[in-house]
C-alpha positions, 0 to 999 in steps of 0.5 A, a space after each residue: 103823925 102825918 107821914 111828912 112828920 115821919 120822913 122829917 123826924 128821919 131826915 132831921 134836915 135842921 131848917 128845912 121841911 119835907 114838903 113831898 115825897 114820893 116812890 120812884 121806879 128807876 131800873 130795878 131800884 125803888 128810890 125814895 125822892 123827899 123835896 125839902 124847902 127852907 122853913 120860913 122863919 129859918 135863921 140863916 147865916 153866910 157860910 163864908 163869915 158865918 154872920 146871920 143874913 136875912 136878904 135873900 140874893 136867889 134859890 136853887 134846886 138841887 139833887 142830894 143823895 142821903 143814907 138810905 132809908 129802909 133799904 131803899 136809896 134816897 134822893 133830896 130834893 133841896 131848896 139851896 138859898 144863896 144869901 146876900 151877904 153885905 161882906 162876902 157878897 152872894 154866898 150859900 146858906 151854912 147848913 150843919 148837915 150839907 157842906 157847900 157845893 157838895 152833892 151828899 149830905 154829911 151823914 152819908 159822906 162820914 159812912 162812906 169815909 167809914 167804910 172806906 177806911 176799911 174796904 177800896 173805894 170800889 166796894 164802898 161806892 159800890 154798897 152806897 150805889 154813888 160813883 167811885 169818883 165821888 167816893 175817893 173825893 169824899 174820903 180824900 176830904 175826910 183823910 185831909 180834915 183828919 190828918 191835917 198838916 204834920 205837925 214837924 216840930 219837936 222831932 229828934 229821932 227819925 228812920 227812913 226807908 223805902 218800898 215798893 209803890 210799883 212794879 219796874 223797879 218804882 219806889 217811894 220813900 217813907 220818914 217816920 218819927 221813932 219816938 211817935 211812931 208816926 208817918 211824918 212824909 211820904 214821897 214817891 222815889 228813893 234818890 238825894 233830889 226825891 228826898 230832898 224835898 222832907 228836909 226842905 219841909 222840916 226846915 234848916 232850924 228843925 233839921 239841926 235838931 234831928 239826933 239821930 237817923 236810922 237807914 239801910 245803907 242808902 247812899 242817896 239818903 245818907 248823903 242828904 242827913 249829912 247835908 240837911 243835919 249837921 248835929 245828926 249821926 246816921 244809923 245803920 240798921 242790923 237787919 238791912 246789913 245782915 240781910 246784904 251778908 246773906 245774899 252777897 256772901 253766904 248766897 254767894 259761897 253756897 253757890 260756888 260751894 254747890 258748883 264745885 260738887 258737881 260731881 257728888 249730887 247727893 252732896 251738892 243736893 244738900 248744899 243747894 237745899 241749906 239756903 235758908 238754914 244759912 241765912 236763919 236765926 239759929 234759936 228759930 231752927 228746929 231740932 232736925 234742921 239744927 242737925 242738917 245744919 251741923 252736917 253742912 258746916 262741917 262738910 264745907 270749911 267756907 260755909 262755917 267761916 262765913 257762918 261764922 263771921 256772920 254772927 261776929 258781925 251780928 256782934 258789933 250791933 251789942 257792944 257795950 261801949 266804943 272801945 268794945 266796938 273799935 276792938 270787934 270791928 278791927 278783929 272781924 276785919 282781919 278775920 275777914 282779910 285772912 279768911 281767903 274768901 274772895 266774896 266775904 273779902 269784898 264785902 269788908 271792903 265795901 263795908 268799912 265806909 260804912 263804920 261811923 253809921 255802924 258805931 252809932 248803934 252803940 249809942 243810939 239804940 235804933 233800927 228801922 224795924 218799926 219802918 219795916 212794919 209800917 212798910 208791911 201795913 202799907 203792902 196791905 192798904 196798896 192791896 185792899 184798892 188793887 193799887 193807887 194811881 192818885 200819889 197824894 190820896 195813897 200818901 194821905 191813907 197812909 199817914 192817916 194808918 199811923 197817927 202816932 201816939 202822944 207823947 
């Protein structure tokens, strides 16, 4: 077999033929150069209508990068025909393994979509020695043809939530199906005017049929389901209002608590230290810190009403029906009242608004916990590439990390 038969049984260039190739020294490289030219009895069809086309509107040569080969980085030498096409006018030739006025083939373009799905799109430009540019435009078409439009009809239940997309206090907003568990929109912000825009895409018919909504307790987002989906009741989620308890009134009276020992070190020293015994699950505490937590609460009469009064809210999340709930929630609001601690007696305050998005969770069993792990895959993507600066590409990498699963 000539060496021209081995190089073209490599390439497998449908339609054309390895006319030369050749060794070239470049810096420190050796690249592997093959010209190609079309087969003289080729087929060729308009990649515009896709009809099969005999004249012949000019040639061009062009450079394309391929996989390597052995190693050694290889450059094609293409003979690109523009066809006259009688419908779409002069138009490229349709070749099945080069796109149109693009500077790699497709084998090479799927490699580095490949790999940049696992690594940035530094390292996966860096390993096939081709720009970064290039490489974040391939993946970006590749991401595009993938995910494609999201598909917004049938959705019933959703959950919203934020993260971080920058340092200075910048965030954006993520929309996920809870029944599909798939991004259905990312947008950068947190505020009515950002959010707005998903509902406008879902459209007044597809908003009317949302059940259900699942946030922490954001004003801005709570106001726009209200707005946007009349037949939707809003969730509030246990983890987001448990969490504000811990920082505005535990955090809050072990602070004042340690301030007023200040006299005792060693006992504002163990106040100080009970931190996140306070704020954890007691099933997840180990036998020591169980009994360093028993120590505390019955030292400090404040910190046990408010430890307290932290799993009587815990509470309201289980009641078995509306009328459970109504009881619980009237109880723990006079406790809460009588308690006499100024910081648990605001949080009340500013928690009673909130009731109708609380008793919800009777009925609609939902929480934002699949947000949270989406938001934590999304922490490791923003990682992996030292950050995005390209809004649209990082939105699209994160719909494409979670697809859904069908229903």
């Amino acid at each position: 077999m000539a060496d021209g038969d081995c190089i073209s049984q490599l390439g497998g260039w449908a339609g054309y033929r390895v006319s030369k190739w050749r060794h070239e020294r470049r810096a420190e490289t050796c690249w592997l150069v093959i010209e190609l030219h079309s087969e003289p009895r080729q087929v060729h069809s308009c990649s515009g209508c896709g009809e099969i086309v005999a004249a012949i509107h000019d040639r061009t040569l062009r450079r394309l990068r391929d996989l390597p080969v052995f190693g050694a980085p290889v450059e094609l030498h293409v003979e690109r025909l523009r066809l006259a096409c009688p419908r779409c006018g002069p138009r490229l030739e349709h070749l099945d393994w080069l796109d149109p006025h693009s500077r790699v083939t497709r084998r090479l373009a799927d490699s580095v979509a490949r790999l940049c799905a696992a690594t940035s799109v530094l390292h996966a430009a860096r390993w096939h020695g081709i720009d970064w540019k290039t490489a974040k435009a391939i993946d970006f078409r590749a991401l595009e043809r993938r995910v494609g439009p999201v598909d917004l009809d049938g959705v019933r239940r959703i959950a919203m939530d934020e993260f971080a997309i920058q340092k200075g206090h910048r965030y954006a907003t993520v929309v996920v199906d809870v029944e599909r568990k798939r991004v259905l929109w990312v947008g950068r912000g947190r505020s009515r005017a950002e959010v707005r825009s998903f509902f406008e895409l879902l459209g007044t018919q597809r908003c009317a049929q949302i059940d259900a909504v699942a946030m922490d307790m954001n004003t801005a987002y709570d106001l726009e389901v209200r707005q946007h989906c009349p037949n939707a009741r809003v969730v509030y989620d246990l983890f987001h209002v448990i969490a504000k308890y811990g920082r505005e009134v535990i955090g809050r009276v072990r602070v004042d608590t340690a301030n007023q020992l200040r006299h005792d070190k060693p006992a504002r020293r163990v106040v100080k230290r009970a931190h996140w015994l306070l704020l954890r699950n007691p099933a997840n505490l180990k036998d020591a810190e169980q009994v360093r937590l028993a120590e505390v609460l019955d030292a400090n009469q404040s910190l046990l009403a408010v430890y307290v009064m932290k799993d009587q809210l815990k509470a309201l999340w289980n009641a078995p029906t509306a009328w459970a709930w109504r009881r619980a929630w009237k109880q723990w609001l006079r406790h809460a009242r009588e308690s006499g601690i100024p910081a648990l007696i605001h949080f009340a305050k500013c928690l009673r608004p909130y009731w109708r998005g609380i008793l919800s969770r009777v009925r609609w069993s939902m929480h934002t916990g699949l947000v949270e792990g989406i938001n934590n895959r999304i922490k490791v993507i923003k990682r992996m590439a030292y950050g995005y600066r390209d809004d649209a590409y990082f939105f699209l990498k994160i719909r494409a990390a979670f697809p859904g699963v069908g229903r």
